[in-house]
C-alpha positions as a printed Julia matrix, in Angstrom:
421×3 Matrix{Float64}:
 -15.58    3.15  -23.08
 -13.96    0.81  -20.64
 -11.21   -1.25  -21.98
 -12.07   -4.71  -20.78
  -9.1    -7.37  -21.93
  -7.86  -10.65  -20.18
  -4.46   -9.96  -19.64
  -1.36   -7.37  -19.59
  -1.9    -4.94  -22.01
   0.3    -2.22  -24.06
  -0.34    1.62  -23.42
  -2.64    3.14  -25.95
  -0.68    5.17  -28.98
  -2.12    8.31  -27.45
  -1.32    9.32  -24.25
  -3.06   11.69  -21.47
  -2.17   15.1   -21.32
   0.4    16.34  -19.46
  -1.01   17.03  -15.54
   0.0    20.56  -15.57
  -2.72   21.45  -18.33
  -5.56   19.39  -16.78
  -6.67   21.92  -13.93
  -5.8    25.55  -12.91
  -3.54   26.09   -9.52
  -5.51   29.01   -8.08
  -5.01   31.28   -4.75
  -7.34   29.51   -1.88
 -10.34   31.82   -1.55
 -11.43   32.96    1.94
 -14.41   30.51    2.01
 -15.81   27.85    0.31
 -19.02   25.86    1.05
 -17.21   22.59    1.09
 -13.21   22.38    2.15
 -11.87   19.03    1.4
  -8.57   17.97    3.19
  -6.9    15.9     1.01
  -5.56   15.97   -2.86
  -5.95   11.98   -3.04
  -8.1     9.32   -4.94
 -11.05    9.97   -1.95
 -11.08   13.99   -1.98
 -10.43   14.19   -6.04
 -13.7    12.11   -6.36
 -15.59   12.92   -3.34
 -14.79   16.73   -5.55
 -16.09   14.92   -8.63
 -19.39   13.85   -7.07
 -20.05   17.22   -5.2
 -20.61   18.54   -8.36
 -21.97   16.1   -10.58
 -24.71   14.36   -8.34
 -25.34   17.95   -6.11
 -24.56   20.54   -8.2
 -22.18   21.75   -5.3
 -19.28   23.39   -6.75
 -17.95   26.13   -4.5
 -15.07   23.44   -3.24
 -11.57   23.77   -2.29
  -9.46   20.41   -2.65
  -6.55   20.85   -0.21
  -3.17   19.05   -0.61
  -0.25   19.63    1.55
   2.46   18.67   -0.86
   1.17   18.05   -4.41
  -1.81   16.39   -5.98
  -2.31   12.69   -5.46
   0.9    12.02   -4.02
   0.66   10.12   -0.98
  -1.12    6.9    -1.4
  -2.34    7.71   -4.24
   0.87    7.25   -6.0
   1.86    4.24   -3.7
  -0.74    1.77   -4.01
  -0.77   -1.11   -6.18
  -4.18   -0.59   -8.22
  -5.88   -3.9    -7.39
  -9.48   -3.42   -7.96
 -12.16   -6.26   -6.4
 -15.16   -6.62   -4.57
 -15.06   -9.91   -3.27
 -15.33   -8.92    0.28
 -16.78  -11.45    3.01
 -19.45   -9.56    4.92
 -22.76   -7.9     3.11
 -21.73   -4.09    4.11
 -18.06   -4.73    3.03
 -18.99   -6.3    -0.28
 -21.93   -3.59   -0.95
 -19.89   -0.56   -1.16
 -16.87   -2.24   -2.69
 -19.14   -3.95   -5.22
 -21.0    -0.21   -5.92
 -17.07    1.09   -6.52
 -16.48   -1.63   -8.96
 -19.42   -0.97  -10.66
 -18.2     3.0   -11.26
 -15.12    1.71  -12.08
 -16.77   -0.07  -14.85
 -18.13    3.41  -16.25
 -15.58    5.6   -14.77
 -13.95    6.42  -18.41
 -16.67    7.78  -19.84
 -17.64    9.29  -16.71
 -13.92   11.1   -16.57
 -13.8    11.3   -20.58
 -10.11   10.04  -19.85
  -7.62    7.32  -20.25
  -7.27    5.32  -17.02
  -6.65    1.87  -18.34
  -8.87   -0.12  -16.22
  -8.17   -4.03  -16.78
 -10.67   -6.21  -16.03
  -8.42   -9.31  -15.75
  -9.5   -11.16  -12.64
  -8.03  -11.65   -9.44
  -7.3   -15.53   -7.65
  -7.13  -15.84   -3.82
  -5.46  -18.9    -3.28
  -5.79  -21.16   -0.64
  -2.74  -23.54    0.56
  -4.99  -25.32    3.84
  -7.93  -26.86    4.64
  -9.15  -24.25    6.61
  -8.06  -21.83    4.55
 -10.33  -23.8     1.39
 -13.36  -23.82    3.68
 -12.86  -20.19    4.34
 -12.82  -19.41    0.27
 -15.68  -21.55   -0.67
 -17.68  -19.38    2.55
 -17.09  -16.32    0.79
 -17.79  -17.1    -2.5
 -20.79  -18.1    -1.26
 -21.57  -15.08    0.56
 -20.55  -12.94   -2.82
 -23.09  -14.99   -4.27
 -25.65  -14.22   -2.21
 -25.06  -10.51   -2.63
 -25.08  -11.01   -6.57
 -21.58  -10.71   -6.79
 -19.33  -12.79   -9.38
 -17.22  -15.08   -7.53
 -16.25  -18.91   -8.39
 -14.34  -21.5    -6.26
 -11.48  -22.91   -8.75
 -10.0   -26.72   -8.35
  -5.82  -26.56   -8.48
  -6.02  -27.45  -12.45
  -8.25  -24.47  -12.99
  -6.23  -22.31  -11.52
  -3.57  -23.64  -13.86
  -6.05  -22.58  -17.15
  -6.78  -19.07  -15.41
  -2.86  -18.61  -14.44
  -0.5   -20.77  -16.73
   2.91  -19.68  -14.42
   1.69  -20.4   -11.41
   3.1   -23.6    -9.17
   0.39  -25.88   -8.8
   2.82  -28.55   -7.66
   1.76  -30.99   -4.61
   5.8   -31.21   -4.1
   5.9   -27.69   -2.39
   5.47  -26.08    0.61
   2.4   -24.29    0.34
   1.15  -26.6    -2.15
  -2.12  -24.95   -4.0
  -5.12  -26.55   -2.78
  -7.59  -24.23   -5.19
  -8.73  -20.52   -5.47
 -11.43  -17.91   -5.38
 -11.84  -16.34   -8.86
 -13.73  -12.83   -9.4
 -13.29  -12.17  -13.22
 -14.35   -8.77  -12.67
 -11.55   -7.89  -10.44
  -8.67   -6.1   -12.48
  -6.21   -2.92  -12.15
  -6.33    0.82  -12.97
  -3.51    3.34  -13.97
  -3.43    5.16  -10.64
  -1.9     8.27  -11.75
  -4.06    8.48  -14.95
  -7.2     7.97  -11.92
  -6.09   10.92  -10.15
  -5.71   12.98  -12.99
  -8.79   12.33  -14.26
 -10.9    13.44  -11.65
  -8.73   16.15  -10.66
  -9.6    17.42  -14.76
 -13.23   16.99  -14.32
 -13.39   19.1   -10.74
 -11.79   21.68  -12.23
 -13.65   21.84  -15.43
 -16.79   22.24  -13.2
 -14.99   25.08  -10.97
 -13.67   23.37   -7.8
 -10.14   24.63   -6.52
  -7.63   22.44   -6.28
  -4.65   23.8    -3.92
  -1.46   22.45   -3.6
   1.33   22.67   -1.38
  -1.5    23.42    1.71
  -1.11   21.82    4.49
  -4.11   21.99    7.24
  -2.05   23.41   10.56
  -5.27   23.69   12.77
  -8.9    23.81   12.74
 -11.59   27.16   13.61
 -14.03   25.91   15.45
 -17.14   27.52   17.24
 -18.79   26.28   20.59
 -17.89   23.37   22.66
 -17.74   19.83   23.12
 -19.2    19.93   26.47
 -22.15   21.88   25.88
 -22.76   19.53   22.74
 -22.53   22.53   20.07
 -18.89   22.12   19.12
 -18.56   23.08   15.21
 -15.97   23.11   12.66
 -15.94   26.53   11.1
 -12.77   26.74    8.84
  -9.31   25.31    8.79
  -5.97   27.15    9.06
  -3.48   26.66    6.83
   0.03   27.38    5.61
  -1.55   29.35    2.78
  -3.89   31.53    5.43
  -7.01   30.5     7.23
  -9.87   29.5     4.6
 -14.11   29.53    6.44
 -15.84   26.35    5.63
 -19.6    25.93    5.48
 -18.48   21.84    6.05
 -14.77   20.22    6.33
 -14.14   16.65    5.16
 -11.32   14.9     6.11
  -9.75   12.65    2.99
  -6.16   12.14    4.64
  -5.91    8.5     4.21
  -2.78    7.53    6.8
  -2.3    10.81    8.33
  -5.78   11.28    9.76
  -5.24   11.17   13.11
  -2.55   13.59   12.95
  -5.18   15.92   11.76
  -7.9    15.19   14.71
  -5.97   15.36   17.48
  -5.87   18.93   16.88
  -9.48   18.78   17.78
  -8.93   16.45   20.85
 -10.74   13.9    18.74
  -9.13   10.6    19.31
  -9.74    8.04   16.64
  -9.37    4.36   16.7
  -6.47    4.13   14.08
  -3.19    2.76   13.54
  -0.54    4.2    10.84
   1.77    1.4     9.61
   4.32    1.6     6.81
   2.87   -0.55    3.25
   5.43   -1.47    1.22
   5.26   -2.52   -2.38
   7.82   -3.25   -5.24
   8.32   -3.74   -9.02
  10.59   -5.16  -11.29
  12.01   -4.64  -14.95
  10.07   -5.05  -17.52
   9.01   -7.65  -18.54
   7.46   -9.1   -21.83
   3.36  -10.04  -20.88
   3.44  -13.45  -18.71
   0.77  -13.13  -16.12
  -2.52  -12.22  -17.33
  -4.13  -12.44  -13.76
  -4.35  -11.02  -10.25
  -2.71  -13.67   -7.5
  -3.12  -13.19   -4.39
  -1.59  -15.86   -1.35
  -2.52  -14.98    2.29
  -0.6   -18.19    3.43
   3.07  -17.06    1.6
   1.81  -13.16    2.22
   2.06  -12.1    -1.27
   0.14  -10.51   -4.47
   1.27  -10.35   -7.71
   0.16   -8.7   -11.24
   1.95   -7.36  -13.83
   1.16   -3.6   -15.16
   0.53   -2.21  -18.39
   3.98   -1.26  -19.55
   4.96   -5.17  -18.02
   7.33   -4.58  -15.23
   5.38   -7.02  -12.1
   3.57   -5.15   -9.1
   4.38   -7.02   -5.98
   2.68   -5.85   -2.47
   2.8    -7.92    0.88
   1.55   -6.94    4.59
   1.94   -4.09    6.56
   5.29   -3.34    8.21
   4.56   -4.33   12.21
   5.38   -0.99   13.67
   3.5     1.9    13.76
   4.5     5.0    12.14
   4.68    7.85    9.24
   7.96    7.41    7.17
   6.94    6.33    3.46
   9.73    3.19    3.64
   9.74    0.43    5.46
  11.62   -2.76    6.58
  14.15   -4.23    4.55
  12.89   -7.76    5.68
   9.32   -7.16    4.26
  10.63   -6.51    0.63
  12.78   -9.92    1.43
  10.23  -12.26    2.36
   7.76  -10.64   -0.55
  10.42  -11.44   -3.21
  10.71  -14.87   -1.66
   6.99  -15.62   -1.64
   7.32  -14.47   -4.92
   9.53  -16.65   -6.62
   7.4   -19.97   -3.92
   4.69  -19.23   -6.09
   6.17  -18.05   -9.48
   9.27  -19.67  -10.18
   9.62  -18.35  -13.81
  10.48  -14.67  -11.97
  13.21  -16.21  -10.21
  16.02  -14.29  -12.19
  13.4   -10.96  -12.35
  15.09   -7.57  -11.12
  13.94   -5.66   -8.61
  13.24   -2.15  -10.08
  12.53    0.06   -7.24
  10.28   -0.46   -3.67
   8.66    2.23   -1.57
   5.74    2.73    0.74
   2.6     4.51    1.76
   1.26    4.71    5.26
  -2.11    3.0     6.0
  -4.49    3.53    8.68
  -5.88    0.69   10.19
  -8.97    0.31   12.65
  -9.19   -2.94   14.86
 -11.92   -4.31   12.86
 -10.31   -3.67    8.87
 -13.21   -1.42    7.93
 -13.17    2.12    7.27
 -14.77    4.74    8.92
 -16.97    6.98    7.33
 -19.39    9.36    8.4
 -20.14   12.82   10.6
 -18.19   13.33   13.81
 -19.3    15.29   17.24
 -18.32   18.28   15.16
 -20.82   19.82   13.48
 -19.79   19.87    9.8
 -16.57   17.7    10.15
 -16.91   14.13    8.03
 -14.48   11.36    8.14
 -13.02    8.96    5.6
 -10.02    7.44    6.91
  -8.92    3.65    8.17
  -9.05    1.92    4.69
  -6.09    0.0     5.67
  -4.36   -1.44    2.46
  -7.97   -1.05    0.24
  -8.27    2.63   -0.39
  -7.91    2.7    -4.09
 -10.1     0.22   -4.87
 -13.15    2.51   -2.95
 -12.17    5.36   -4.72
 -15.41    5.86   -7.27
 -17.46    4.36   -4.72
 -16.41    6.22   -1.15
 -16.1     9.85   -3.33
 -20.1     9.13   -4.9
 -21.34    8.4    -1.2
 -18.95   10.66    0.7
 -20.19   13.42   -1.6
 -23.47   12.81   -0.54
 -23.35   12.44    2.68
 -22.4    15.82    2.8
 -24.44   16.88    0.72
 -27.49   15.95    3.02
 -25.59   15.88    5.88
 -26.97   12.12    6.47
 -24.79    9.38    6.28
 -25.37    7.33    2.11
 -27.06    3.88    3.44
 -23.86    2.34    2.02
 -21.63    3.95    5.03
 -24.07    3.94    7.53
 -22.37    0.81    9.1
 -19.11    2.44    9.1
 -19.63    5.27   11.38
 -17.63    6.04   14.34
 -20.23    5.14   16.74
 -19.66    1.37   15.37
 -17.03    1.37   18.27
 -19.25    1.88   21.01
 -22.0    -0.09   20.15
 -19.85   -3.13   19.25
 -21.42   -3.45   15.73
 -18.14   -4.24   14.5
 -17.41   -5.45   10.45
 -14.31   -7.79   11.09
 -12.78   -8.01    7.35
  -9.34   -9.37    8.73
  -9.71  -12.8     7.19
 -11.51  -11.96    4.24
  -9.26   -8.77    3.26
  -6.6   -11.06    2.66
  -2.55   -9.76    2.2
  -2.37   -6.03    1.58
  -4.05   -5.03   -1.4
């Protein structure tokens, strides 16, 4: 069952098996019906779903280095759904909902926390733009309160409502549903269950080019197969689940994509006895704070500016995060800093994913997440998985295909998506 508490949490007495016993590391096979590029959150359970909603099991995950660790093993967990516009909050709100069920689902530990997450707001503008998206979740049957300064205060004892500072806390969206996952135990987890039903998970394979049959200009281009550093594997369909690194991959096929890699850095501390039994997030100081199971505090911020693929970033990001930090918690003030790093994020010029078929025949996309990948993970591998399963786009990413960018029918989550999360 889920484990649903209201604050920081101890690790269960038992722990997960080791990863090396949860799936096999077989030889690639020559062909597969469905090659998935990608060993992350989205191709683990896009695996998952091939098999349990299709009955589609003749799979090949493919991971260049080893399983689940690029952003995967980078992110900061933070699970919500209160997104502003009706597509946004519809697929995020179907994750959270298999989030809700995803232990059972898995039959594995991943210590989803349902303890809440507050978006405060520090300006006027900033409380008219809350109290229009709570609204909005409303209207899409999606739990979301506006909070006065002194509720905040109930929700989140430690942090600084004070009218004395300088982003004094003018109030706060509140999704109790919102919470954090183990991401590891996530990843493993799915990884387990494709195996179990006889999908191949390959690591250290990285994709080096594409087979392709036809052409582009006659309209019949096709994606047959990939090459790899492990020999060249036939695929009946290709899906790419390469989070930050996407683009790399399509410019091989001359495909340009509009995406942007950027450094995302994120830190934590020592740990700490359990203080913060929330999620707080602060676009205004550029900050987001919760505190993991075994207590030390997860702290993200924004994107480093520059565009790029190294997994570390600025040293004046981690800076200004701390010091956010401590504007809005003082009681962390004489907190350690335990170790930083970073992932690489692609972003589109609207903050919304793409998702969907390409002018390749049997070549899908999942890429431009930004900073809210592991949230969609449940929810982007169910309707991923069926979309190519059918070959026809799940109704929940039909707004997020590529042809969004020539039409104009653009989902603009900017403002709504808040810091990096």
């Amino acid at each position: 069952m889920t484990s649903v508490d209201s604050g920081p949490v101890r690790p269960k007495a038992h722990l997960p098996e080791h990863p090396d016993f949860l799936w096999r590391n077989p030889e690639p096979k020559k062909s597969y019906d469905v090659v998935i590029v990608g060993g992350g959150g989205h191709g683990l359970a896009t695996a998952h779903y091939l098999a349990k909603n299709h009955g589609i099991t003749n799979v090949a995950v493919l991971e260049r280095s080893w399983l689940a660790g690029g952003n995967m093993a980078r992110n900061t967990t933070l699970i919500r759904s209160n997104y502003l516009w009706d597509e946004s909050s519809a697929i995020y709100e179907h994750s959270l909902k298999l989030w809700e069920g995803l232990e059972e689902d898995l039959g594995y530990p991943i210590l989803f926390s349902q303890r809440g997450v507050l978006n405060l707001a520090h300006s006027l503008q900033d409380v008219r733009d809350s109290v229009r998206r709570v609204e909005a979740n409303n209207l899409n049957g999606i739990d979301a309160e506006w909070l006065t300064p002194d509720e905040v205060k109930k929700v989140c004892p430690i942090v600084n409502t004070s009218r004395d500072i300088r982003y004094p806390v003018l109030g706060a969206t509140y999704q109790p549903r919102a919470g954090i996952a183990k991401h590891d135990y996530v990843a493993w987890g799915f990884a387990r269950r494709a195996d179990q039903a006889g999908i191949d998970i390959i690591q250290d394979c990285a994709v080096t080019d594409f087979i392709t049959d036809g052409s582009q200009e006659e309209g019949n281009a096709r994606v047959t197969g990939v090459r790899t550093t492990r020999g060249d594997i036939a695929a009946g369909r290709v899906a790419l689940c390469a989070a930050g690194t996407t683009s790399v991959l399509t410019d091989m096929l001359g495909l340009r994509l509009p995406l942007q890699s950027h450094p995302l850095q994120a830190l934590v501390s020592e740990l700490l006895e359990p203080v913060h039994p929330t999620i707080v997030m602060s676009n205004a100081v550029h900050v987001y704070v919760s505190q993991a199971h075994k207590g030390e505090l997860v702290m993200g911020a924004g994107v480093d500016s520059y565009n790029g693929y190294g997994q570390r970033g600025a040293f004046h990001v981690i800076e200004r995060q701390m010091a956010a930090a401590v504007e809005l918690f003082p009681v962390f003030a004489r907190a350690h800093l335990l170790r930083s790093w970073a992932g690489i994020v692609d972003v589109c010029p609207d903050a919304s994913p793409i998702v969907g078929r390409t002018p390749y025949e049997g070549l899908y996309l999942n890429c431009g997440w930004g900073t809210g990948g592991f949230k969609a993970t449940p929810g982007i591998g169910a309707c991923l998985a069926h979309t190519i399963a059918h070959d026809e786009p799940h109704p929940y990413v039909v707004p997020f295909g590529l042809e969004r960018f020539v039409t104009g029918a653009l989902i603009d989550e900017h403002g709504a998506a808040g810091v990096a999360h």
